[in-house]
C-alpha positions, 0 to 999 in steps of 0.5 A: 695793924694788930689788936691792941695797937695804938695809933700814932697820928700825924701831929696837928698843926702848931695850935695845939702845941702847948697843950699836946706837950702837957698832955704828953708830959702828965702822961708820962709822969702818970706811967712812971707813977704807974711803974713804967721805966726803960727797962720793960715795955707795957702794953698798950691797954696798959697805957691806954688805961694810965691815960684814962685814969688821969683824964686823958682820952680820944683826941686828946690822948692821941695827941699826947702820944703822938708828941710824945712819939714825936720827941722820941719819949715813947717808941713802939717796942720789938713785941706788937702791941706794946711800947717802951719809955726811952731814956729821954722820956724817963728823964721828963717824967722825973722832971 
């Protein structure tokens, strides 16, 4: 693991599904807000930031993108230390 890297855990059970997928969803209307789009991933510190910003951090952070990599709205990108929005996350932010 690089500097920088987020970390992805393993989704928790069930219970805190609801709030994980807001959470994850609110995170990723905040990155779009921000300029993120499908074209140009961002850096880690970058999402890291966004996330904060709107209140999310630790636990919770982690769990919005864990589900958020989970449903395939984010993804890790080719560079190390970054991430791309795929189409499908694009697309529940606009929501």
């Amino acid at each position: 693991m690089e500097p920088g890297d987020l970390v992805r855990p393993r989704p928790l059970p069930i219970y805190n599904f609801q709030m994980d997928r807001s959470d994850a969803i609110r995170l990723l209307k905040a990155l779009v807000a921000a300029g993120m789009d499908t074209r140009a991933p961002k850096a880690n510190a970058w999402i890291q930031k966004k996330a904060l910003e709107i209140g999310l951090e630790g636990n919770q952070f982690a769990s919005a993108l864990a589900y958020a990599g989970n449903e395939g709205w984010l993804v890790d990108a080719p560079r190390t230390g970054w991430t791309s929005l795929t189409s499908a996350g694009d697309a529940i932010a606009r929501r």
